[in-house]
C-alpha positions as CSV (number, residue, x, y, z in Angstrom):
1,X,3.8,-52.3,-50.7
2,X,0.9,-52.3,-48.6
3,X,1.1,-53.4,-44.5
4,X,-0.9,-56.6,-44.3
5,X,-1.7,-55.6,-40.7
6,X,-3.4,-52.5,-41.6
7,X,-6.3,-54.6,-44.1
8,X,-9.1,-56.4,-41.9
9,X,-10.2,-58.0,-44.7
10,X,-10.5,-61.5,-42.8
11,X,-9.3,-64.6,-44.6
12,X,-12.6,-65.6,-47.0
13,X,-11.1,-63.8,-50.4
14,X,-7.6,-65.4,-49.7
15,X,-9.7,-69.2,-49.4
16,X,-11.7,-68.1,-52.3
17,X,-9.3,-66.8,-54.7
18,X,-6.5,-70.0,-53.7
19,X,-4.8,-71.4,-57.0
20,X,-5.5,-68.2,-58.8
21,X,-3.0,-67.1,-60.8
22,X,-2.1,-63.9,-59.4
23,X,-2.2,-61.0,-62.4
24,X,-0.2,-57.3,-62.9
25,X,-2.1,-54.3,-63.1
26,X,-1.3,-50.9,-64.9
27,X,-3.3,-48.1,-65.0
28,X,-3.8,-46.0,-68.2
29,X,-5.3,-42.6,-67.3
30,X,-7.4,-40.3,-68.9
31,X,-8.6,-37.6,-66.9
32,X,-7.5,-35.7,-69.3
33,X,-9.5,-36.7,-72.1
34,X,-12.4,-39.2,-71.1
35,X,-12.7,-37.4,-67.9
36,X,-12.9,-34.3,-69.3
37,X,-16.0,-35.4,-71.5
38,X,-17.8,-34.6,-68.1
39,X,-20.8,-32.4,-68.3
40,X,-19.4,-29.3,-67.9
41,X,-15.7,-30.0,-67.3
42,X,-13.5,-27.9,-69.2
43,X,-9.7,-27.7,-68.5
44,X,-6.8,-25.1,-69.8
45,X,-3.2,-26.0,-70.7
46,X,-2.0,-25.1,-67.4
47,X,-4.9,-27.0,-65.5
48,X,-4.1,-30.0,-67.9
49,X,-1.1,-29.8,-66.9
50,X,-1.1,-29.7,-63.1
51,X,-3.5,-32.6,-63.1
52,X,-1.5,-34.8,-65.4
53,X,2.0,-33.9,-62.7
54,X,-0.4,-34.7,-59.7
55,X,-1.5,-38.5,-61.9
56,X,2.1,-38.7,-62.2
57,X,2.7,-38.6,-59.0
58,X,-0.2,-41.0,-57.8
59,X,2.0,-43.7,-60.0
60,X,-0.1,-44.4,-62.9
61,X,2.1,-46.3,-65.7
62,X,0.3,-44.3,-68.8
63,X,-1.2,-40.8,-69.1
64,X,-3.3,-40.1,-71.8
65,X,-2.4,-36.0,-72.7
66,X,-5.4,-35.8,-74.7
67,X,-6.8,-35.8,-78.6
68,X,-5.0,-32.7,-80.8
69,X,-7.5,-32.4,-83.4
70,X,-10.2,-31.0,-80.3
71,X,-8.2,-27.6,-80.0
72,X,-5.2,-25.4,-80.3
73,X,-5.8,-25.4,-76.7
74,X,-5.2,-29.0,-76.2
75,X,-2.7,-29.4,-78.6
76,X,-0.7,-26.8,-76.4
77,X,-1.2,-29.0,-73.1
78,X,-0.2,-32.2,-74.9
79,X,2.8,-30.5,-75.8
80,X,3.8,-29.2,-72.3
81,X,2.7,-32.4,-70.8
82,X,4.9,-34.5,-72.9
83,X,8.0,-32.1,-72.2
84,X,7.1,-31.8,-68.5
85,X,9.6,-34.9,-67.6
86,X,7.2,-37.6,-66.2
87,X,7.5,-41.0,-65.2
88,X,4.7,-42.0,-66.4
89,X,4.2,-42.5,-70.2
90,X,2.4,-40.0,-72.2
91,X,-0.2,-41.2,-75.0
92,X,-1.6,-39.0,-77.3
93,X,-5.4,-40.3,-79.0
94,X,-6.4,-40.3,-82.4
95,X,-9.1,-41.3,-84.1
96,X,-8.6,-44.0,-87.3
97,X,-8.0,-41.0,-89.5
98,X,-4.2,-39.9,-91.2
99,X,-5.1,-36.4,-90.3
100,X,-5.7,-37.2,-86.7
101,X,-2.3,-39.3,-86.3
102,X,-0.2,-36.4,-88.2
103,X,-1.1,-34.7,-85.4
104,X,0.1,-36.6,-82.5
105,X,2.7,-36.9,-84.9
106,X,4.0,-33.3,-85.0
107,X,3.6,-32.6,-81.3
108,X,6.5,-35.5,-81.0
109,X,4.0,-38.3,-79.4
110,X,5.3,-41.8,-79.3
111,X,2.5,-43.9,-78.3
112,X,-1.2,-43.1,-79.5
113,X,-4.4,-45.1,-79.0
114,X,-6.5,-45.0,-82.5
115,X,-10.0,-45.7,-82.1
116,X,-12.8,-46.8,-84.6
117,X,-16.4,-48.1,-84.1
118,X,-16.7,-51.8,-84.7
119,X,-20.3,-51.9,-83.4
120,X,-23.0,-52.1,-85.8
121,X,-25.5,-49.7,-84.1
122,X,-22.2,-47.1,-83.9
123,X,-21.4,-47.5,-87.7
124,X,-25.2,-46.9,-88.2
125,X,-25.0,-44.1,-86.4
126,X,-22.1,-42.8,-88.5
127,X,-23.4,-43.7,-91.9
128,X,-19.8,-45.6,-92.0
129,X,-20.0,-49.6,-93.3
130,X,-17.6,-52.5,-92.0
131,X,-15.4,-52.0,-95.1
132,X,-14.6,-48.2,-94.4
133,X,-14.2,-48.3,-90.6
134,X,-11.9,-51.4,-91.9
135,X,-10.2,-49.4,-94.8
136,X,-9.9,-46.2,-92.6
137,X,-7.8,-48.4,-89.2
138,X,-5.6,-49.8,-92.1
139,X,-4.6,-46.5,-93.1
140,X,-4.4,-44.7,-89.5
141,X,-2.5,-47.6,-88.1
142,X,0.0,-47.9,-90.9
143,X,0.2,-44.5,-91.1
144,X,1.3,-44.1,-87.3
145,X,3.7,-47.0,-87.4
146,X,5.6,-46.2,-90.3
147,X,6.2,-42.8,-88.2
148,X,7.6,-44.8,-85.0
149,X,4.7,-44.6,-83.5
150,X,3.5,-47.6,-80.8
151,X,-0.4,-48.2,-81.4
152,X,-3.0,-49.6,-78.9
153,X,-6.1,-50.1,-81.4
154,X,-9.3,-49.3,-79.5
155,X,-12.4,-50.6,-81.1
156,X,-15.3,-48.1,-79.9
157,X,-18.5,-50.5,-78.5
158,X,-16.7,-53.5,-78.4
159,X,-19.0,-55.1,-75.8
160,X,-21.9,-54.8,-78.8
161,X,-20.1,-55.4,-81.7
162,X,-20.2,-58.6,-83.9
163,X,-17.7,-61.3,-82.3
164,X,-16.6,-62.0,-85.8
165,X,-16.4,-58.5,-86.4
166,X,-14.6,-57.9,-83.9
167,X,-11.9,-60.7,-84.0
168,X,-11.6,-59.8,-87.6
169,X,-10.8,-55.8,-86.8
170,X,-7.9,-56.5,-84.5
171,X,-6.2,-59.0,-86.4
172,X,-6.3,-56.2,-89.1
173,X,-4.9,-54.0,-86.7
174,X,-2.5,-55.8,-85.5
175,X,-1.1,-57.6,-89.1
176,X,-0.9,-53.5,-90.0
177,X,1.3,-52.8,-87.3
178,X,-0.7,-51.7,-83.9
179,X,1.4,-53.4,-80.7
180,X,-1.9,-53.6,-78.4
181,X,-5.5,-53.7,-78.1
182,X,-7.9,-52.1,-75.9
183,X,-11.7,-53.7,-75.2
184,X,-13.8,-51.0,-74.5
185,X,-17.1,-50.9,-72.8
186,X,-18.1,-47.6,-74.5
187,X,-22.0,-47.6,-72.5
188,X,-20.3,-49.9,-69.3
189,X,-22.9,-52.4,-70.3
190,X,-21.2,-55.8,-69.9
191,X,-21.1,-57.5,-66.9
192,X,-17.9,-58.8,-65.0
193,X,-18.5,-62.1,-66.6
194,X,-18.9,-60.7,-69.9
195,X,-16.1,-58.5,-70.1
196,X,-13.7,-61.9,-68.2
197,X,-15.1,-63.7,-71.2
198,X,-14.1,-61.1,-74.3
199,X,-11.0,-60.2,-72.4
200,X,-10.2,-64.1,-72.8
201,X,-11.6,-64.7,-76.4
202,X,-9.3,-61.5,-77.2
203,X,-6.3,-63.3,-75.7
204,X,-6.9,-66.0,-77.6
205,X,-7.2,-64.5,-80.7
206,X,-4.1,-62.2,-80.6
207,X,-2.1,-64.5,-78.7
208,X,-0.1,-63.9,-75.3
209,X,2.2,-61.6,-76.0
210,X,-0.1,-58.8,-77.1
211,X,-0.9,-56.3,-74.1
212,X,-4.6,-55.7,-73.6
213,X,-6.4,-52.7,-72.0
214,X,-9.8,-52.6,-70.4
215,X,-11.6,-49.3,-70.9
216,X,-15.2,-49.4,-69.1
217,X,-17.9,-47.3,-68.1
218,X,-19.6,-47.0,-64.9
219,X,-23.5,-47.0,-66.0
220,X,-24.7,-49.6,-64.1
221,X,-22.4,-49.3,-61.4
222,X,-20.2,-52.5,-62.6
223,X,-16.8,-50.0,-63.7
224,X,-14.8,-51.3,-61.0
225,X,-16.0,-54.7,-60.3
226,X,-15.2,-55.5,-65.0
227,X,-11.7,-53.5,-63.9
228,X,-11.3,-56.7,-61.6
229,X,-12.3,-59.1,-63.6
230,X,-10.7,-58.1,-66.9
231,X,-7.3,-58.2,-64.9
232,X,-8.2,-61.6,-63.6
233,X,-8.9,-63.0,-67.1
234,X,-5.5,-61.4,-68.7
235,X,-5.6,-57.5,-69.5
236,X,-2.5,-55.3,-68.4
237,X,-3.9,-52.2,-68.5
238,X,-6.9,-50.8,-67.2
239,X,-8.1,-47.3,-68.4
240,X,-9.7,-44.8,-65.6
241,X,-10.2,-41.1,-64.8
242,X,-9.2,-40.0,-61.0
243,X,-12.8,-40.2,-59.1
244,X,-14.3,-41.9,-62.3
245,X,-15.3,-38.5,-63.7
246,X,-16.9,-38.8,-67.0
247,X,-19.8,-38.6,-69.0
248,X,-22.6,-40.1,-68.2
249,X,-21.6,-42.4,-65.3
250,X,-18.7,-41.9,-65.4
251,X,-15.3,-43.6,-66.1
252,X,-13.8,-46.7,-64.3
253,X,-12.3,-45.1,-60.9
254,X,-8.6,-45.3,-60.6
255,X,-8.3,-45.1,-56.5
256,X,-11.3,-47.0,-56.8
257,X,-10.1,-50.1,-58.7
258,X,-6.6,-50.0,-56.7
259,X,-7.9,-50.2,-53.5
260,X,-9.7,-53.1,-54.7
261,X,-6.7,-54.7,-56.5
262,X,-4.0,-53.6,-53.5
263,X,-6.1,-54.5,-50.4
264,X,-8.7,-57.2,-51.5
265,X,-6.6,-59.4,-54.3
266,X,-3.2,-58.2,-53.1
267,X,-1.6,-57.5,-56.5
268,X,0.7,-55.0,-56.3
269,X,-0.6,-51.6,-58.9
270,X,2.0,-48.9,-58.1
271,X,-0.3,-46.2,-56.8
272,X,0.5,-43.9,-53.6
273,X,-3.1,-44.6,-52.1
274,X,-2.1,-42.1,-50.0
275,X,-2.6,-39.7,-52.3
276,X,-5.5,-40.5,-53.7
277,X,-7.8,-37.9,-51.0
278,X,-5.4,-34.8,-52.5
279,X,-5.6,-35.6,-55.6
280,X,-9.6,-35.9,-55.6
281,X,-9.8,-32.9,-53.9
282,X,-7.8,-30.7,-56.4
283,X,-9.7,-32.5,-59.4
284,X,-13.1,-31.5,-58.2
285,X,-11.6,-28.1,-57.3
286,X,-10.4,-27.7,-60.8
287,X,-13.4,-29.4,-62.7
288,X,-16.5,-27.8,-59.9
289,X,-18.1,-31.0,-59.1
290,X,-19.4,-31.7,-55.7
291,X,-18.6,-35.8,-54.2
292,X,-21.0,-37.6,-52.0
293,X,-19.3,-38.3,-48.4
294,X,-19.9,-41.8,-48.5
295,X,-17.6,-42.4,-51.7
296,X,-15.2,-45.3,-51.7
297,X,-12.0,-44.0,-50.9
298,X,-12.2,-40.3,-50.9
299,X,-15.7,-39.3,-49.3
300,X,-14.8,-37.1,-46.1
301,X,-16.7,-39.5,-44.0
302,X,-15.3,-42.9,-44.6
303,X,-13.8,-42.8,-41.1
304,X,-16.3,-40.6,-39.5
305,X,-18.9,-42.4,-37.2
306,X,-22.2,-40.5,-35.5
307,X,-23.8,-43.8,-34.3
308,X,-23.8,-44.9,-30.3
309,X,-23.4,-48.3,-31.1
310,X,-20.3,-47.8,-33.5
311,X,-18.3,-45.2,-31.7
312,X,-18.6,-47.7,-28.9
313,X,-15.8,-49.8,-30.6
314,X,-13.7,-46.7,-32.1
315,X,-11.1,-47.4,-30.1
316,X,-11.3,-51.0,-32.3
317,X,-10.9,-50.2,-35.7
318,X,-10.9,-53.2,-37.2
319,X,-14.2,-54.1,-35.5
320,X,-15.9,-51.1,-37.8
321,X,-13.8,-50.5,-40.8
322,X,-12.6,-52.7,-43.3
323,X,-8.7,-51.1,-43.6
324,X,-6.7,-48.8,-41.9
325,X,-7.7,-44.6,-42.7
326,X,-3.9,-44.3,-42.3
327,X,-3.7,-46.4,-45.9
328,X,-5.1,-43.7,-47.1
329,X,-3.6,-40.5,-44.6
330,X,-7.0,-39.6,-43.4
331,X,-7.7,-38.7,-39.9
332,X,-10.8,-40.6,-37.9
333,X,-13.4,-39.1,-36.1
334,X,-16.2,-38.8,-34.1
335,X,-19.1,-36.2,-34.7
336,X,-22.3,-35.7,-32.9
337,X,-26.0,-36.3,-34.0
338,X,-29.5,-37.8,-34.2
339,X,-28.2,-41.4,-33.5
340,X,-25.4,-40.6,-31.0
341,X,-24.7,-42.8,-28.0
342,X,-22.8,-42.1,-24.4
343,X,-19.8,-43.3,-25.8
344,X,-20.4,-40.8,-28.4
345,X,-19.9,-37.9,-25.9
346,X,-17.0,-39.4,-23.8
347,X,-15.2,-39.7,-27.1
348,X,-15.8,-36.2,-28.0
349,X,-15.3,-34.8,-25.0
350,X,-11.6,-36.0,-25.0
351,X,-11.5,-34.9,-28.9
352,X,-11.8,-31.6,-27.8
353,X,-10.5,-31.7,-23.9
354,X,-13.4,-31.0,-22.5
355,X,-14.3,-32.7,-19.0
356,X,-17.9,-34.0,-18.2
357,X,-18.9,-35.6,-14.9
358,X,-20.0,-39.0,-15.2
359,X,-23.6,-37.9,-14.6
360,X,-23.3,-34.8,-17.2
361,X,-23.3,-37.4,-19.8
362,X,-27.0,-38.3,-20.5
363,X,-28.2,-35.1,-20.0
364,X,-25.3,-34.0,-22.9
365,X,-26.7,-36.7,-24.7
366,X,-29.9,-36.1,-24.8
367,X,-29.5,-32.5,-25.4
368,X,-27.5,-33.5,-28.2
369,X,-30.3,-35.6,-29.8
370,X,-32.6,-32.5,-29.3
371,X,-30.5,-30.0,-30.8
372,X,-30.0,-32.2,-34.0
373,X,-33.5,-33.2,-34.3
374,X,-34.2,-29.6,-34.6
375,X,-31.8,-28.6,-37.3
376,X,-32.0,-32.0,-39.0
377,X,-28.5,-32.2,-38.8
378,X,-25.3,-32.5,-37.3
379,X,-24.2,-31.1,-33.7
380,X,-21.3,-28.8,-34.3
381,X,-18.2,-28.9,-31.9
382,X,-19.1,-25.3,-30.6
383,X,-22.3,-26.3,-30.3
384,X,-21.1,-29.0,-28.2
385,X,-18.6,-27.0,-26.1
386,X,-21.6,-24.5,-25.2
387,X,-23.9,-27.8,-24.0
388,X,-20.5,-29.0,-22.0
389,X,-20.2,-25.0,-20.6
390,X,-24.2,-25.1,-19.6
391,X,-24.7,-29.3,-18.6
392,X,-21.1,-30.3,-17.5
């Protein structure tokens, strides 16, 4: 559980969210799969299955191993991943065809998500009408449950698919065997108030005791903020990739979403934020994608602070940051630049046990402002230490 006294989150969410019912959360990852649509991305067995141990061991509740039919490749990480002892569940994908479920089948899966298109420009797109995409999720679902397998249907575009339609597909899924549902914001282009609103037409049509997923895209920047709101409005489990890699814009952000959900609502999701900086780290290692510093969660300067006026109060962090850096076992700091201040210097002068007289520190300053307006950049420490040997 997370230490109340380490979130500075003041008391306005807890006035504004009184008499809410307070929801569960479970993550459903796919790095693996979704994440590795990625431009570029392209994972072995044995990478696939070192990030799907280090998931694991963030405390996601599902793992999605990946879709068999891609590769021999995959279906050899699927296999290892599933035999590798984890917590976590492992789910194998499928599209709504038999051939794709046998597949999962043979490699021993027993839970698969089976996806169709239920939006009209989609089934355009595939030359596929209502009546086959229907015909084909009747099939692939029976199939898979006649073989023990449990079923989350996952109806591709759902946010732009027919409401009709789409209450119609489910059902049919459902009445042929599949145990849950996934929405799926296949071009992230609901809003939060459109994906609280299917998420609670869904419920209603496929009563309470079905589980539903939330699966969104981050193309207008909304991933996380839908992630919130479909749990708020009933889902259980919401589907993410570690750092929200993806195609396009990406996937919904697992750290992301339960920082958000931990901190901000206080509902409890099961994952180590602690582990969240390692685990980005190794992914982008693995995958070769740079991160921008100022990311939520893990960009490497969250708790760094170059300006006067905000290292003034570093000794008060809940004056300047909104939680804790331990939360998420990450060092503060203090670095040296263009917007720098006096405070600046003391500070770093006792980083790095240097000693400065009193009047040594605007001229330190000021040569610190020079230096960085001439390499449009940051001050490094043995730059500093050099000004210290030379001013001090």
């Amino acid at each position: 559980m997370i230490d109340r006294t380490k979130v500075w989150s003041g008391t306005l969410n807890d006035v504004a969210l009184e008499g809410r019912v307070k929801r569960s959360a479970g993550f459903y990852d796919t790095t693996l799969r979704d994440g590795e649509q990625a431009v570029g991305a392209a994972f072995d067995p044995e990478q696939k299955l070192e990030i799907a141990r280090m998931v694991d061991g963030l405390g996601v509740g599902r793992i999605e191993a990946g879709f068999p039919r891609v590769s021999d490749e995959d279906k050899e990480a699927i296999r290892a991943i599933s035999q590798a002892g984890l917590k976590a569940e492992v789910w194998g994908f499928s599209r709504a065809l038999v051939d794709d479920v046998a597949a999962v089948i043979e490699l021993g899966l027993k839970h698969c998500v089976i996806e169709a298109p239920i939006s009209d420009p989609k089934l355009a797109a595939l030359e596929v009408t209502r009546e086959k995409v229907l015909d084909r999720i009747k099939k692939a679902v029976s199939f898979a449950t006649e073989n023990g397998i449990n079923v989350c249907f996952f109806g591709v575009d759902s946010t732009r698919a027919d409401l009709g339609f789409f209450e119609h597909v489910y059902k049919t899924a459902l009445d042929v065997g599949a145990k849950e549902i996934a929405v799926v914001d296949t071009l992230g282009i609901a809003t939060p108030e459109a994906v609280s609103f299917l998420i609670g037409k869904a419920r209603g049509w496929v009563g309470a005791g079905v589980p539903i997923h939330y699966h969104g895209h981050n193309d207008f920047g909304l991933a996380t903020a839908s992630a919130v709101a479909a749990i708020d409005a009933g889902a259980s489990w919401i589907h993410g990739t570690v750092d929200g890699i993806g195609e396009r814009g990406g996937n919904a952000n697992i750290p992301e979403i339960a920082l958000a959900l931990e901190l901000l609502y206080g509902i409890d999701t099961g994952i180590k934020l602690d582990r969240v900086r390692k685990a980005s780290e190794r992914l982008r290692q693995i995958a070769r994608y740079g991160l921008e510093p100022w990311k939520p969660v893990v960009g490497e300067n969250l708790f760094v602070r170059e300006t006067g006026a905000v290292a003034a109060q570093f000794h008060l962090p809940h004056a300047i940051e909104p939680y804790a850096a331990s939360l998420l076992d990450t060092p503060r700091g203090i670095v040296l630049g263009k917007k720098s201040g006096a405070a600046s210097i003391t500070l770093k002068c006792e980083e790095l046990g240097l000693k400065a007289g009193d009047n040594a520190v605007p001229l330190l300053l000021a040569e610190v402002k020079k230096l960085a307006l001439q390499k449009r950049g940051l001050v490094t420490d043995a730059e500093f230490v050099e000004l210290v040997k030379r001013l001090g």
